[in-house]
VONUKE-242766 format. One record per residue: chain; x, y, z of N, C-alpha, C in turn; residue number from 1. Coordinates in Angstrom, 2 decimals. Layout:
BEGIN
[A [X Y Z] [X Y Z] [X Y Z] NUM]
...
//
This chain:
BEGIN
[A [-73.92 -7.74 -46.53] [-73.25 -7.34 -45.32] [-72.20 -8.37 -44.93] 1]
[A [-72.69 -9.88 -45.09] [-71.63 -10.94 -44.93] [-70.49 -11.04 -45.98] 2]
[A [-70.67 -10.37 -47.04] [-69.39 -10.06 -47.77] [-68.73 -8.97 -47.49] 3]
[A [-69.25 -7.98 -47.33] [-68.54 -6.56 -46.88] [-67.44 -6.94 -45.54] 4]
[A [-67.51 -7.82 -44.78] [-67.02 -8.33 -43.28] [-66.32 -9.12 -43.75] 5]
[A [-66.39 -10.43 -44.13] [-65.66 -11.27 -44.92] [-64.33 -10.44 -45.98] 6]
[A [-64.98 -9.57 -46.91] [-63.65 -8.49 -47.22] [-63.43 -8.54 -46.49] 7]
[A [-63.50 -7.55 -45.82] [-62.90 -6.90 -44.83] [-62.13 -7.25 -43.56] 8]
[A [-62.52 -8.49 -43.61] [-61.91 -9.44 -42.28] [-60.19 -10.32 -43.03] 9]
[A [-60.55 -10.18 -44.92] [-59.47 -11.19 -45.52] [-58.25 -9.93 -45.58] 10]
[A [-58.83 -8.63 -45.93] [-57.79 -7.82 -46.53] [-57.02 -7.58 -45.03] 11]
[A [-57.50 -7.09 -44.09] [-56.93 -7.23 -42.23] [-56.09 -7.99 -42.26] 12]
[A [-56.17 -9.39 -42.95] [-55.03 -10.51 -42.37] [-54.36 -10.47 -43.38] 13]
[A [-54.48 -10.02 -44.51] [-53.49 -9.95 -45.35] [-52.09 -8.76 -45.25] 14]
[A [-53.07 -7.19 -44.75] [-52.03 -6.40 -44.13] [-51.55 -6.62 -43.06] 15]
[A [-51.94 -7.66 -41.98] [-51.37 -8.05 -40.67] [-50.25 -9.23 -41.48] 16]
[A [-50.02 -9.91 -42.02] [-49.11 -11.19 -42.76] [-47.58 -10.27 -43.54] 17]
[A [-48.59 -9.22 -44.09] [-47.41 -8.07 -44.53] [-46.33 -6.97 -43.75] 18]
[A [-46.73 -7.28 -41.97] [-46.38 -6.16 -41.46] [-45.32 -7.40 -40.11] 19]
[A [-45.23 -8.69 -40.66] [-44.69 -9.58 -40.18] [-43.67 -9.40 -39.44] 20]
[A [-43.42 -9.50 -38.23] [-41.63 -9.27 -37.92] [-40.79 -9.60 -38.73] 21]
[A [-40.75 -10.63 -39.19] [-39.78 -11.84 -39.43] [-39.81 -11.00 -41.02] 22]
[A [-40.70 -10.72 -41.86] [-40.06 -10.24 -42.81] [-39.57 -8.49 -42.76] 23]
[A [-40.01 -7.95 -41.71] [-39.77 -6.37 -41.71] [-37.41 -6.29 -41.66] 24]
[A [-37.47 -5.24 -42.26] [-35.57 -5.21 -42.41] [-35.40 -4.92 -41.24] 25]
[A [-34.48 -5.07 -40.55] [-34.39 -4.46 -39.57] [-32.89 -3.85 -39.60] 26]
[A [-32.73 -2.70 -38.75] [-31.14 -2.19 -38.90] [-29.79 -2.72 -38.31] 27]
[A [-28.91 -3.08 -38.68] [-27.71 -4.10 -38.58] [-27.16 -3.15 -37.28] 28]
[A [-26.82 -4.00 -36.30] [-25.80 -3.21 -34.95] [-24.60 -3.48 -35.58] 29]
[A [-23.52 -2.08 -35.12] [-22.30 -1.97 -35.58] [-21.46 -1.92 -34.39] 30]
[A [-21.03 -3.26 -33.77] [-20.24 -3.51 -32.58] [-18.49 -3.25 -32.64] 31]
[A [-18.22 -3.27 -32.00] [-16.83 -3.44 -31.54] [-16.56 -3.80 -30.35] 32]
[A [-15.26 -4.26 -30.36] [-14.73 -3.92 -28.67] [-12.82 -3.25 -28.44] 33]
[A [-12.48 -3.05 -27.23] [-11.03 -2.43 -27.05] [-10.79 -3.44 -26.05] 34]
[A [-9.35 -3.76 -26.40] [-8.77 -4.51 -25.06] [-7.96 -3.89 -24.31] 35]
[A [-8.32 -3.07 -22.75] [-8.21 -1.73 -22.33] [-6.57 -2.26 -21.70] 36]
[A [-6.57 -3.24 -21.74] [-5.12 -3.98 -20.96] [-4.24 -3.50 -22.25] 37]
[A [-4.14 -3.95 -23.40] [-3.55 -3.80 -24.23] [-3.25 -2.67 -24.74] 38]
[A [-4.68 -2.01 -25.05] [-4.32 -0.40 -25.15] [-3.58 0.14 -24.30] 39]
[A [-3.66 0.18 -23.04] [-2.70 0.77 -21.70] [-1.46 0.49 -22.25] 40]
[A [-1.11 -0.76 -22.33] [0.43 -1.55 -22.45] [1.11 -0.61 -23.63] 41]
[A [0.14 -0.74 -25.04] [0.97 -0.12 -26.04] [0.51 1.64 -26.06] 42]
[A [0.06 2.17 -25.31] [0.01 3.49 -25.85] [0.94 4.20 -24.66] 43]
[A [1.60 5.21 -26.05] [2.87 5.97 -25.63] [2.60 6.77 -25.09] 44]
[A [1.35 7.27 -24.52] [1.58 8.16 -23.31] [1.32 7.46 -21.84] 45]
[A [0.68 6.55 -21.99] [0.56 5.80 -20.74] [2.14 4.86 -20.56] 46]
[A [2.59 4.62 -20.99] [3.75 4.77 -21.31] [4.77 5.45 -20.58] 47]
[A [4.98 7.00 -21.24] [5.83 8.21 -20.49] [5.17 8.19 -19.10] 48]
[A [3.73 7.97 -18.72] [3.51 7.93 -17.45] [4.25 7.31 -16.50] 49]
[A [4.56 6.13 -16.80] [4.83 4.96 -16.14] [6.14 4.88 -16.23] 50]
[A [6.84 5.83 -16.92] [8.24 5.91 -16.92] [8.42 6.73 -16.22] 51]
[A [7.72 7.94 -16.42] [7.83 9.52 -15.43] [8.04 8.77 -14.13] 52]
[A [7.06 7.90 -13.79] [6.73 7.54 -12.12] [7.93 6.35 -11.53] 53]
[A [8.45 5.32 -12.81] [9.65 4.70 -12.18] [10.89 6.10 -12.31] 54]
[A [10.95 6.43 -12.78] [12.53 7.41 -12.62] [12.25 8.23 -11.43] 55]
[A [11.01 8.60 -10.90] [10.96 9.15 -9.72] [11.01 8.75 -8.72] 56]
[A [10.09 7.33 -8.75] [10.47 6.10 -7.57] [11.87 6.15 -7.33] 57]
[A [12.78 6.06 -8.12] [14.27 5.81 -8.20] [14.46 6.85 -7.50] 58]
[A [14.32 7.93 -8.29] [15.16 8.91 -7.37] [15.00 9.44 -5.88] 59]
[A [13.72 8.58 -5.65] [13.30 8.84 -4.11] [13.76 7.85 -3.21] 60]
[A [13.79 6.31 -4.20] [14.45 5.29 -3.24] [16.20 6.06 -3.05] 61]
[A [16.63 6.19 -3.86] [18.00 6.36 -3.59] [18.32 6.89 -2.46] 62]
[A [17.81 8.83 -2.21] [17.73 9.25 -1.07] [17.24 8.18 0.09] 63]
[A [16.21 7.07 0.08] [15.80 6.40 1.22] [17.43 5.36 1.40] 64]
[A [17.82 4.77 0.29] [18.38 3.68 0.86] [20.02 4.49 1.20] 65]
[A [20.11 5.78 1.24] [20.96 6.25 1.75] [21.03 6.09 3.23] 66]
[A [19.75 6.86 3.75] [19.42 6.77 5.04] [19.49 5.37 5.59] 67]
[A [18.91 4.28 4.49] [19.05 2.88 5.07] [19.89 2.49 5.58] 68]
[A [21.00 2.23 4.89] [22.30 2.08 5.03] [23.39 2.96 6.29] 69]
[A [22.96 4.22 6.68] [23.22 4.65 7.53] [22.55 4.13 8.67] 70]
[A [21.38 3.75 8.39] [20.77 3.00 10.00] [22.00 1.82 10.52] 71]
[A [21.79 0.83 9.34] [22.17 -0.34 9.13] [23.94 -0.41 9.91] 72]
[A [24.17 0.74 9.56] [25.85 0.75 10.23] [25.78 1.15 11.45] 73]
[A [24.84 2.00 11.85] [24.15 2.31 13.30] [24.11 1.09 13.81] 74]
[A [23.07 0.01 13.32] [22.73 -0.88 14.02] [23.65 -1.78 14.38] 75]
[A [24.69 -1.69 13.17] [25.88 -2.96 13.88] [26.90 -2.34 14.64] 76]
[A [26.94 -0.91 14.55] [27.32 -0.47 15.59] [26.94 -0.46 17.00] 77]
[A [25.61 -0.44 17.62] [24.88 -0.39 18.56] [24.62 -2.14 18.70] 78]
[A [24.89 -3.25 18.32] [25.12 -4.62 18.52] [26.52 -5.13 19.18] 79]
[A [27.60 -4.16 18.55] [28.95 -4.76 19.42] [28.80 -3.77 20.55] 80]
[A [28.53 -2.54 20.29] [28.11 -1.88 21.68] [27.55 -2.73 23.13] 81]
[A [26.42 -3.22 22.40] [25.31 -4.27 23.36] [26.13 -5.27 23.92] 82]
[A [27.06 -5.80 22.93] [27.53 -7.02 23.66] [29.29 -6.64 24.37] 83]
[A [29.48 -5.64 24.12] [30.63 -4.81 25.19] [30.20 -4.42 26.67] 84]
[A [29.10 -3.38 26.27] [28.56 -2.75 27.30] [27.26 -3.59 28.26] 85]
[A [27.28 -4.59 27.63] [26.01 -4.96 28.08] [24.44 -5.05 28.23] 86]
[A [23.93 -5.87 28.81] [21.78 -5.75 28.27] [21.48 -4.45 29.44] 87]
[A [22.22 -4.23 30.32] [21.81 -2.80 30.38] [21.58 -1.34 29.90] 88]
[A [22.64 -1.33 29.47] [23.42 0.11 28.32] [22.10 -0.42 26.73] 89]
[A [21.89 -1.97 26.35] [21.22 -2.09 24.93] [20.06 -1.91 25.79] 90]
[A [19.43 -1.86 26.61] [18.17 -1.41 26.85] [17.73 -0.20 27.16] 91]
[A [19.08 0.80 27.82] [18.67 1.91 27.68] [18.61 2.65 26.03] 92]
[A [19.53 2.38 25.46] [19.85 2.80 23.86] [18.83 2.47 22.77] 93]
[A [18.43 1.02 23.16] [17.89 0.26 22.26] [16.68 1.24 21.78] 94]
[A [15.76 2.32 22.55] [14.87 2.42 21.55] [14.90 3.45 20.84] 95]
[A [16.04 4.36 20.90] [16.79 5.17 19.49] [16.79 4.78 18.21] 96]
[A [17.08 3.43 18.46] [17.66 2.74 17.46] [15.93 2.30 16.78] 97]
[A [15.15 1.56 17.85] [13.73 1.15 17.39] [12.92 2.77 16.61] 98]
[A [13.00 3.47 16.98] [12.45 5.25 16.65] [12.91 5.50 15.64] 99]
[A [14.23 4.97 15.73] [14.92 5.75 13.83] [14.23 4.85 13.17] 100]
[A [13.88 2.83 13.27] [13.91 2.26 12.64] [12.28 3.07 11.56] 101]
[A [11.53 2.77 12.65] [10.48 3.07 12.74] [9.60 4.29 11.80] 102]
[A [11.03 5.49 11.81] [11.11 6.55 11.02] [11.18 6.31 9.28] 103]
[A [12.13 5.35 9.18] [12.48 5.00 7.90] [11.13 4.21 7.63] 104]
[A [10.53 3.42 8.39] [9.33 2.70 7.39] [8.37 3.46 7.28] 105]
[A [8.28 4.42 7.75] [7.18 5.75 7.85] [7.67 6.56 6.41] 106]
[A [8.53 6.81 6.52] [9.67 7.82 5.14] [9.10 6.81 4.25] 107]
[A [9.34 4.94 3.92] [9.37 4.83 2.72] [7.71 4.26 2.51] 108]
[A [6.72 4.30 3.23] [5.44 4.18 3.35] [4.53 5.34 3.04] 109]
[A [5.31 6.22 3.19] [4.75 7.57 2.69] [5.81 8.36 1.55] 110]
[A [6.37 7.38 0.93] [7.07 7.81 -0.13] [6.23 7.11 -1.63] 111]
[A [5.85 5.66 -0.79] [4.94 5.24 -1.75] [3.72 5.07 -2.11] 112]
[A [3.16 5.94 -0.82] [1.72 6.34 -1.09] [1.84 7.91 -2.09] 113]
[A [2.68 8.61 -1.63] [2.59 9.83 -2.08] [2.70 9.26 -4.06] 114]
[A [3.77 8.16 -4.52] [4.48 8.25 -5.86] [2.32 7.61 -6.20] 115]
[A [1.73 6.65 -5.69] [0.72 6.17 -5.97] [-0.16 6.92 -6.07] 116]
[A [-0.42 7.82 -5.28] [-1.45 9.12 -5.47] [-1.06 10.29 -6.62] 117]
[A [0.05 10.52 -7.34] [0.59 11.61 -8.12] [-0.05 10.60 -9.48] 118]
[A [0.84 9.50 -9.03] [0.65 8.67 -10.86] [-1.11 8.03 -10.92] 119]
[A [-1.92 8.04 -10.00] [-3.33 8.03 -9.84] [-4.12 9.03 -10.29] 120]
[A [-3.00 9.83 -10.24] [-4.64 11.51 -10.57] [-4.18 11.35 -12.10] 121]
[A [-2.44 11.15 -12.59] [-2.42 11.28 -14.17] [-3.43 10.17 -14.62] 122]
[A [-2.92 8.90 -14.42] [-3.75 8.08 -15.13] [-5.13 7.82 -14.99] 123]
[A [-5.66 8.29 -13.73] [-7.39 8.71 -14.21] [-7.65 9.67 -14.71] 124]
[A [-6.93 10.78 -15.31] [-6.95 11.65 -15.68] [-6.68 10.97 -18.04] 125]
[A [-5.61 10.25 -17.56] [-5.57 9.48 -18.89] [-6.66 8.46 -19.33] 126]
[A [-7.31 8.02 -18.69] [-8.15 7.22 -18.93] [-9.45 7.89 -19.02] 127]
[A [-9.66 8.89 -18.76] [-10.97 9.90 -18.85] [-10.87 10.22 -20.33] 128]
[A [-9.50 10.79 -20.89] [-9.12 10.90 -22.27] [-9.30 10.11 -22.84] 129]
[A [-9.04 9.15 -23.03] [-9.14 7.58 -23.62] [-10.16 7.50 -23.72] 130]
[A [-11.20 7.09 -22.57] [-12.95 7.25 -23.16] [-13.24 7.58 -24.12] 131]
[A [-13.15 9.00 -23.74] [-13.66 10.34 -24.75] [-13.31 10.17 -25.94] 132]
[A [-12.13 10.11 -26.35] [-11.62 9.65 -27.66] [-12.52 8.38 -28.23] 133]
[A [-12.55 7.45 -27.61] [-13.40 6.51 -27.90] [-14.59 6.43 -28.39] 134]
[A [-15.65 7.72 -27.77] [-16.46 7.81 -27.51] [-16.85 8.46 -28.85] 135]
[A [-15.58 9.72 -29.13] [-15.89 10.42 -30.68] [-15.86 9.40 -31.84] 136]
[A [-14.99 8.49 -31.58] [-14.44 7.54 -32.36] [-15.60 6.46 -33.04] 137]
[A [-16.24 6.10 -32.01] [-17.24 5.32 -32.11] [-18.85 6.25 -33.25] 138]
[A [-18.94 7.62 -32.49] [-19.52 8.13 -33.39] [-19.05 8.14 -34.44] 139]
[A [-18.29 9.04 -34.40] [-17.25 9.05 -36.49] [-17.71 8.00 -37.09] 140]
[A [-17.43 6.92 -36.38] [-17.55 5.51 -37.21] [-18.59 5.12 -37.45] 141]
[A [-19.69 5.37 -36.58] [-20.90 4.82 -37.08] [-21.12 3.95 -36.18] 142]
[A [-20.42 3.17 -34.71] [-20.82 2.17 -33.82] [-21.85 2.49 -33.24] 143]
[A [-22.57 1.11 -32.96] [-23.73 1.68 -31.40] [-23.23 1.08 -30.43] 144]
[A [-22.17 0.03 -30.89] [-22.11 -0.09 -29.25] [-20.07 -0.60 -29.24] 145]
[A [-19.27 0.10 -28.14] [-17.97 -0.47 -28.44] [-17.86 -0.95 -26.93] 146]
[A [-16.98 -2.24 -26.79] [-17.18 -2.91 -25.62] [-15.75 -2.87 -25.34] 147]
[A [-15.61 -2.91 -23.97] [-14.19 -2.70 -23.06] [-13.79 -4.44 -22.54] 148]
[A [-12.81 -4.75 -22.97] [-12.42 -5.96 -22.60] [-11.18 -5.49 -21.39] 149]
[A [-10.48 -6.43 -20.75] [-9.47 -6.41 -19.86] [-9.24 -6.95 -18.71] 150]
[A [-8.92 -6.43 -17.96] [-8.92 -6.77 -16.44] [-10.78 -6.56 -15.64] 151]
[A [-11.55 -6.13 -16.49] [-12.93 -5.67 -15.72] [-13.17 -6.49 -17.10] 152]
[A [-13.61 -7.92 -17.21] [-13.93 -8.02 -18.40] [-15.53 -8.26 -18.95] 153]
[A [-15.83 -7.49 -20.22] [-17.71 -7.47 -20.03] [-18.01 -8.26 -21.17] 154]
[A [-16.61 -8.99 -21.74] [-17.33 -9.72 -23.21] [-16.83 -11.01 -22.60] 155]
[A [-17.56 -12.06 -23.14] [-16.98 -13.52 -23.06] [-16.86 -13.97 -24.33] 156]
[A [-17.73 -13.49 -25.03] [-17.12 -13.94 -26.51] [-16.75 -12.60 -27.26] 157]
[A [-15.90 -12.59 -28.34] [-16.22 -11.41 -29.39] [-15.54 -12.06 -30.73] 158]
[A [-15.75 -11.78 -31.96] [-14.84 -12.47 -33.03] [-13.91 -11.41 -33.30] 159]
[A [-12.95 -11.82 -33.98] [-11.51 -10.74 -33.60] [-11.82 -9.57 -34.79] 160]
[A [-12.84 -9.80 -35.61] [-12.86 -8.80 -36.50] [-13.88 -7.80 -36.03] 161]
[A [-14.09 -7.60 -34.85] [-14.64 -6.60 -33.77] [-13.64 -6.07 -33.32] 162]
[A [-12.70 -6.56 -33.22] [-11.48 -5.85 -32.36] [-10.63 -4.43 -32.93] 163]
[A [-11.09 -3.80 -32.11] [-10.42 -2.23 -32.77] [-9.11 -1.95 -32.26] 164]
[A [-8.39 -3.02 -31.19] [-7.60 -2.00 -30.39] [-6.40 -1.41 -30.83] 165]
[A [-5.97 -1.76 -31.87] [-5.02 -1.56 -32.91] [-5.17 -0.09 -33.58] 166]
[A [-6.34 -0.29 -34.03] [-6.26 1.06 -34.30] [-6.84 2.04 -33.66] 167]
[A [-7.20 1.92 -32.42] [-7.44 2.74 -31.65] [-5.88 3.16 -30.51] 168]
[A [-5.22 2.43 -30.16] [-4.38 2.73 -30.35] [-3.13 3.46 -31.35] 169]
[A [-3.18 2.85 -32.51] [-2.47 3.54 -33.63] [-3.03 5.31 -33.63] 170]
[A [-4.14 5.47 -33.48] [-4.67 6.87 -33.46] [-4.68 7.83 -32.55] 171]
[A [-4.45 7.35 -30.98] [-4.00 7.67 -30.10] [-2.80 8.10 -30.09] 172]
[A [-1.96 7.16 -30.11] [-0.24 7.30 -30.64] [0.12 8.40 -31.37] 173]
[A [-0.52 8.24 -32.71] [-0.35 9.77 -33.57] [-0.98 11.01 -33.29] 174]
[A [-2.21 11.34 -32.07] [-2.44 12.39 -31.72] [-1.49 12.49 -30.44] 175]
[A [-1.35 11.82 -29.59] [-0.38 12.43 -28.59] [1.00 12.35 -29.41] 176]
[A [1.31 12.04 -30.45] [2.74 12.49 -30.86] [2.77 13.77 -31.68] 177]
[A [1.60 14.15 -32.00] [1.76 15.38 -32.81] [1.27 16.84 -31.80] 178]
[A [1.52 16.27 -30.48] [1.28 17.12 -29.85] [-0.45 17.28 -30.09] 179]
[A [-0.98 16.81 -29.99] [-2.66 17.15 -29.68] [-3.04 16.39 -28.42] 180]
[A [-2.75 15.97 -27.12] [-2.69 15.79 -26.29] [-3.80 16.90 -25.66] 181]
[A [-3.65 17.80 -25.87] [-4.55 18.82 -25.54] [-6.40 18.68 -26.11] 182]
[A [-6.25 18.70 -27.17] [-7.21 18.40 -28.16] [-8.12 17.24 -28.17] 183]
[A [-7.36 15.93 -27.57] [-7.74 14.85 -27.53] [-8.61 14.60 -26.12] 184]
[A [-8.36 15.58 -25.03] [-8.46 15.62 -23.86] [-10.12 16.43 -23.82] 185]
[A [-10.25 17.41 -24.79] [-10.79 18.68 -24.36] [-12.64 17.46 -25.33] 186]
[A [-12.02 16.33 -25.96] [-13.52 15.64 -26.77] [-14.13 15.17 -25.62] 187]
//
């Protein structure tokens, strides 16, 4: 009986020695990361965004600094006025002049909330795409895990041969240039 236990107690530690962490394989993680600053910078549709939204800025300042400039000749008009007519006549006048001013910082305060809210819905709207793409991308490839560097940054270290953003960009680039913009959106 003291041998049957004795087996039986040697072969136990022999399959417990065999089932070791340290020698079991274990499966290799397949990391990456994107540098979301960089991607933004070089991809050509974020890009046309940001062009769409300065040529519109422009064309909205222009109309404003039209009006500006019309104040502005108002105002030096209504200054030799003041000092002709006097601090009576500039105090009755004067707050025409304060009401228009007042108007124009309203016009260009709500010229640039409005350009900030239009180019806000595209580019969260672009960056939802971007994920997604990412997200197929990472499957295709075989990653478990791809990490977002940038302005929100979640790596402190990475070695550069993790770094995808190149060609995650490069692939981006060639689906929104071949017109799949659509396609890229809908992963």
């Amino acid at each position: 009986m003291k041998k049957i236990i004795l087996v039986l107690a040697l072969s136990l530690s022999i399959v417990a020695c065999n089932n070791n962490p340290a020698t079991t394989k274990t499966k290799e993680i397949k990391t990456a990361y994107v540098d979301t600053s960089k991607l933004l910078e070089e991809y050509t549709e974020a890009k046309d965004i940001e062009a769409k939204y300065k040529s519109k800025s422009d064309d909205m300042g222009k109309e404003l600094q039209a009006e500006v400039a019309k104040f502005k000749a108002e105002a030096a008009s209504f200054q030799q006025n003041a000092q002709a007519k006097g601090q009576a006549w500039a105090q009755e006048n004067g707050s025409r002049l304060q009401k228009k001013e007042q108007e124009l910082r309203y016009a260009q305060d709500s010229m640039v909330q409005q350009l900030q809210q239009e180019s806000g819905v595209e580019m969260d709207s672009l960056v939802k795409s971007v994920k997604k793409f990412i997200k197929e991308y990472g499957k295709e490839k075989g990653y478990d895990y791809i990490y977002g560097t940038g302005e929100a940054v979640s790596i402190l270290y990475a070695k550069d041969q993790y770094d995808i953003t190149k060609e995650i960009t490069k692939l981006l680039n060639e689906k929104y240039k071949s017109g799949d913009k659509k396609a890229a959106e809908k992963k």
